[in-house]
N, C-alpha and C positions, 0 to 999 in steps of 0.2 A: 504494500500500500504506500504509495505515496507521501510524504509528508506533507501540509498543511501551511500551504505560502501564507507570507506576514504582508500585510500590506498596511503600512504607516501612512495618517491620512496629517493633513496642516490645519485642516477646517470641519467644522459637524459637516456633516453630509445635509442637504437643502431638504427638509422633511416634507417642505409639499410637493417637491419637483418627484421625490421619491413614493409620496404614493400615489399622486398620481401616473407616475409610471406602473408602480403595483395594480393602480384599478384598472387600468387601461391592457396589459397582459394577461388578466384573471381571466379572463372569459376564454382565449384561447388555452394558456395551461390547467381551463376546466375541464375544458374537451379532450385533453393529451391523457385526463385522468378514468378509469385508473389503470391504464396501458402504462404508463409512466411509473404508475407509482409500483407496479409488477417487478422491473428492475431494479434491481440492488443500486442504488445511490451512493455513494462512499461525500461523507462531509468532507472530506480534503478535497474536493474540486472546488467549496465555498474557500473562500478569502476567510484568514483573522485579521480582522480592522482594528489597529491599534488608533489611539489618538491622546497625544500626551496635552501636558502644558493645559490642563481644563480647570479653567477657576468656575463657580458658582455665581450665577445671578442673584444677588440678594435679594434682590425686588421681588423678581422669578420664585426663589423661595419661598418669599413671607406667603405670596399667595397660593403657593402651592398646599401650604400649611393651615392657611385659613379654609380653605378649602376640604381639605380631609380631616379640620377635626385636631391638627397636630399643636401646638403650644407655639407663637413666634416670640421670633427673640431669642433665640437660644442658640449656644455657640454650634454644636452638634446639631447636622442637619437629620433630617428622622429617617428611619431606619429603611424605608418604603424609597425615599427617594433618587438614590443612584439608579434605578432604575430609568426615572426619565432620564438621566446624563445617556444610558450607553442606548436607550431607544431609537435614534437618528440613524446611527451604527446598525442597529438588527434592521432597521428597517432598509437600511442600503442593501443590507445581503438577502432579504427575504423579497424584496421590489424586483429583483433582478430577474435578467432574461435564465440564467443556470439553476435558479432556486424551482424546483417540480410544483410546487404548492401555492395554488392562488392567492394572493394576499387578501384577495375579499372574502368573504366566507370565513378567513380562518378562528377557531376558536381557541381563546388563550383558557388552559385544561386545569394546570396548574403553578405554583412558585414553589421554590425552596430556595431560602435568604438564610446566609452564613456571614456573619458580622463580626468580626474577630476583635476590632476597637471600632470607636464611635470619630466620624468621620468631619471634623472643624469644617465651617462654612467658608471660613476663609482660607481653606487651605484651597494647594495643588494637585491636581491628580492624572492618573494617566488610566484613561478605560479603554479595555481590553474585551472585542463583541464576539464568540464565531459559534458554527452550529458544533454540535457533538455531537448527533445522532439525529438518521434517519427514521422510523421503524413502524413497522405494521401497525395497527389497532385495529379493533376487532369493527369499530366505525369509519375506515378509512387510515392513513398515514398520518403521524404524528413526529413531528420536528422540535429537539431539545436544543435551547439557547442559552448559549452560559456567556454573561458578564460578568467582568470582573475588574476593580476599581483597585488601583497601590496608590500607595500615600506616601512613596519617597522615602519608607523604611528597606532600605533592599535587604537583599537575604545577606547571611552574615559574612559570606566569604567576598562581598563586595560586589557580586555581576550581578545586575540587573535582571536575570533571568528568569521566568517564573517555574517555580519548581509542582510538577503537576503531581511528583508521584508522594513529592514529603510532605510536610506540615502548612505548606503553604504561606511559606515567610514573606511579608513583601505584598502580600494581598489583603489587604484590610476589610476588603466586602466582595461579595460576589453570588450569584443568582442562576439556577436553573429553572428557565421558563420554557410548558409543555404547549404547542400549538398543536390543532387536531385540527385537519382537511378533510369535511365528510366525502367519502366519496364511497360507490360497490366496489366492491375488490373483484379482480377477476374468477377468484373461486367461487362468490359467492352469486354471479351474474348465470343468465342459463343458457344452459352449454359453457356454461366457465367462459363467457365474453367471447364465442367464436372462435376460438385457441383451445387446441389442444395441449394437454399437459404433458410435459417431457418423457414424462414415465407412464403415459397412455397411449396404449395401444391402438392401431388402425383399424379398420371396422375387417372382423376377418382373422385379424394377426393373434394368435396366442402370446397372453403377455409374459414377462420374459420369466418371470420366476413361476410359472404353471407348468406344473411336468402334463410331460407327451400323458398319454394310454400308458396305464400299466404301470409305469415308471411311479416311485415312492416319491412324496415329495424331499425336499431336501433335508428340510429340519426335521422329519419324521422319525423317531426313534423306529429303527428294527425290533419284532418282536420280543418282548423279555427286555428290553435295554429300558432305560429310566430314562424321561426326557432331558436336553443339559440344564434346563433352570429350572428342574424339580428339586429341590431338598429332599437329602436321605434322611430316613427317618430319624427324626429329633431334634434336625439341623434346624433354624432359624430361615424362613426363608429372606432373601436379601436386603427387602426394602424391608420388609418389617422392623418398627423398634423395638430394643429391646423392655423388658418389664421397667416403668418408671420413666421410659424418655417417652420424650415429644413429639410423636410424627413431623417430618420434614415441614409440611405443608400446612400442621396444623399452627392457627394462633394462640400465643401465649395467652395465660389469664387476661393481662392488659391489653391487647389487640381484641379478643372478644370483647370487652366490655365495653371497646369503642364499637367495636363493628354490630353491636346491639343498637346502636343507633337511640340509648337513651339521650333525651334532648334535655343541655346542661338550662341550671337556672337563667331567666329572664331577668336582665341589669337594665337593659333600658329600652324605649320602643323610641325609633326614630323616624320623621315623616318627610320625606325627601321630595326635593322640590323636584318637577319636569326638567329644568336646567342647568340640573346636578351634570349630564353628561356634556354639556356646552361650557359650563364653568373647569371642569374635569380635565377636558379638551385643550384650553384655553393657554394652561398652566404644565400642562403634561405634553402638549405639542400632536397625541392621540386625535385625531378630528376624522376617526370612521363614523359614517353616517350612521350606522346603527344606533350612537351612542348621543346625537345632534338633534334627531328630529323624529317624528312618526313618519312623515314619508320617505324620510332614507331608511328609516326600519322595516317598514314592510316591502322592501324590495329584496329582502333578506326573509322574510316571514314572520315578521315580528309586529304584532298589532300595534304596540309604543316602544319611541326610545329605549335602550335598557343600558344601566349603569355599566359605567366600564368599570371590570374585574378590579384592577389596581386601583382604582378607586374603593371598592368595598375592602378588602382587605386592610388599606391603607387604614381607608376607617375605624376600623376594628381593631386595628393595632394603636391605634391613637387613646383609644379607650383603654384599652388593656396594657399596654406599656410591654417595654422589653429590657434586660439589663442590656450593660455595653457589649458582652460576648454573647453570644446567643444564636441558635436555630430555629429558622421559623420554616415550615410545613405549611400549605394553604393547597386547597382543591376548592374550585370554582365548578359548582355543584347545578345550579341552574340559574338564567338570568334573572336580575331584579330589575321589573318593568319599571320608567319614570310614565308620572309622579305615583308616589306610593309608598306604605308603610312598611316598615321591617323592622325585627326584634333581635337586639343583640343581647347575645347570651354567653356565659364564660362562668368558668367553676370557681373563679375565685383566688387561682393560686396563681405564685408569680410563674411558674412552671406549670402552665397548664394549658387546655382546651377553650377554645372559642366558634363560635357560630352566627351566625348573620340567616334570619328567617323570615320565613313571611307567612302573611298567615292568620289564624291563630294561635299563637305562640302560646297560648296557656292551655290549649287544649290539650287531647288525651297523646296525639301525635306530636304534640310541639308544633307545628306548622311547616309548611315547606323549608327542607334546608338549601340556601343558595351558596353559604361559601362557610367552610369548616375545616378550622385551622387549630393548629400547635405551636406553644412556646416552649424549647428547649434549652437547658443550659447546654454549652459549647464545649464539650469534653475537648482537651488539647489529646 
């Protein structure tokens, strides 16, 4: 494989020229899909867009701040933030002619924000945008984006270099964000999308591991012989665990207890204006229609506006706080339509579970969940 060209930029990339490029390609890498998405795509044909020397708009801040709910004034920008820095960046390498995935339509899945120190508004920085991975979903192709922000502490032996496989010295913040391109898969289209698959047969042909007439199959034990992945008596068969362990596959106490889907207490109900996604936009430099108007929303199938994702999390992290080192988890679960109510919910702990609902939130369900997240302390 290839490695993964650096490309060093001097200037943000022009965010409208970029999606409008993105809107403007979508339609035809709609139709390439999912004949496109069929092929193995390797991330090293996308560019990493470096871009150093990035100071913070103050101005830009405060209202980014006032906007999601965050505290201004404070030397430390909020934790949500670097995010809009490296967005220009993803959005150059996702606009483009090489990137397989339409920019319209795409739906942002989920975050995981790794904050190793908290990041001065007046400092320098250098963001670091590029894909990681391609990969199947069971709704279409799914594209992983990792940012990543240094603050001019390099690693200790003095090179600048970002070290991917250690500790991560040198990197003060950084983000994997999931985008999900609905599309049919070819397996899943009929007749498998007019293509025949590699290891299927012509009409006529015996396939390749069917024996002739007569002939034993291959993996068939001869008579009296023990099949090879039968355990002799008293053996353990392989995957089995033993007395006391945990099946591979099954979740821990703690994972079930999330995956019970009980719905944490209700902290507060919030009533969110229609130009929540317009002010959102505004400050975040994001202006997909879906998120601006009702009629850019229902060209997309969406009866109203609905809030942009890093907006609701942002939110919810504004509420709930995070220390300086920390792990945050977030799954963007379904849209929340503007204008409209939603209940934020969290356990209470500084290490814990949060939710954004809608609904009725005090009922027996809790109310619809739209985005259900985790606060982690940062084990070194």
């Amino acid at each position: 494989m290839r490695p993964m060209h650096t490309l060093t930029l001097t200037q943000p990339p022009s965010l409208g020229s970029r999606l409008a490029q993105g809107a403007l390609l979508s339609p035809c890498k709609s139709l390439k899909l999912p004949r496109a998405a069929s092929r193995p795509t390797s991330p090293t044909r996308f560019p990493r867009l470096v871009l150093p020397g990035v100071r913070i708009d103050l101005a830009r801040l405060a209202a980014y701040e006032r906007v999601c709910g965050f505290p201004t004034g404070e030397d430390a920008v909020p934790l949500t933030y670097p995010h809009v820095l490296g967005f220009p960046l993803a959005m150059r390498i996702m606009a483009g002619r090489d990137f397989p995935l339409p920019l319209l339509g795409l739906v942002h899945t989920s975050i995981e924000i790794t904050r190793r120190r908290r990041l001065p508004a007046t400092g320098e920085y250098q963001i670091t945008v590029y894909v990681d991975e391609l990969a199947p979903h069971r709704r279409g192709t799914e594209a992983t984006v990792v940012t990543e922000v240094r603050d001019g502490r390099e690693d200790r032996d003095g090179v600048g270099v970002r070290v991917r496989d250690g500790d991560g010295v040198g990197i003060a913040w950084e983000s994997r964000s999931t985008y999900l391109a609905r599309h049919r898969r070819n397996e899943d289209a009929p007749g498998g999308g007019g293509e025949r698959s590699r290891e299927e047969p012509s009409r006529g042909e015996r396939p390749r591991d069917e024996p002739s007439r007569g002939e034993r199959p291959r993996d068939e034990p001869s008579r009296g012989e023990r099949p090879r992945d039968e355990p002799s008596r008293g053996e353990r068969p392989r995957d089995e665990p033993s007395r006391g362990e945990r099946p591979r596959d099954e979740p821990s106490r703690g994972e079930r207890s999330r995956e019970g889907r009980k719905p944490l207490p209700a902290v507060a109900e919030w009533r969110l204006a229609g130009d929540v996604g317009r002010r959102y936009g505004a400050v975040s430099g994001d202006r997909n229609p879906i998120h601006l108007h009702p009629l850019g929303a229902r060209l997309f199938g969406f009866p109203r506006a609905i809030a942009h994702g890093m907006w609701t999390v942002a939110r919810c992290l504004a509420e709930h706080g995070a220390p300086p080192a920390t792990l945050v988890r977030a799954e963007f679960r379904a849209p929340v339509p503007l204008p409209g109510a939603v209940t934020y919910a969290a356990d209470g702990q500084a290490w814990g579970g949060f939710e954004l609902r809608g609904g009725d939130a005090s009922g027996p369900g809790g109310g619809r969940v739209h985005v259900r997240g985790h606060v982690y302390p940062l084990v070194a």
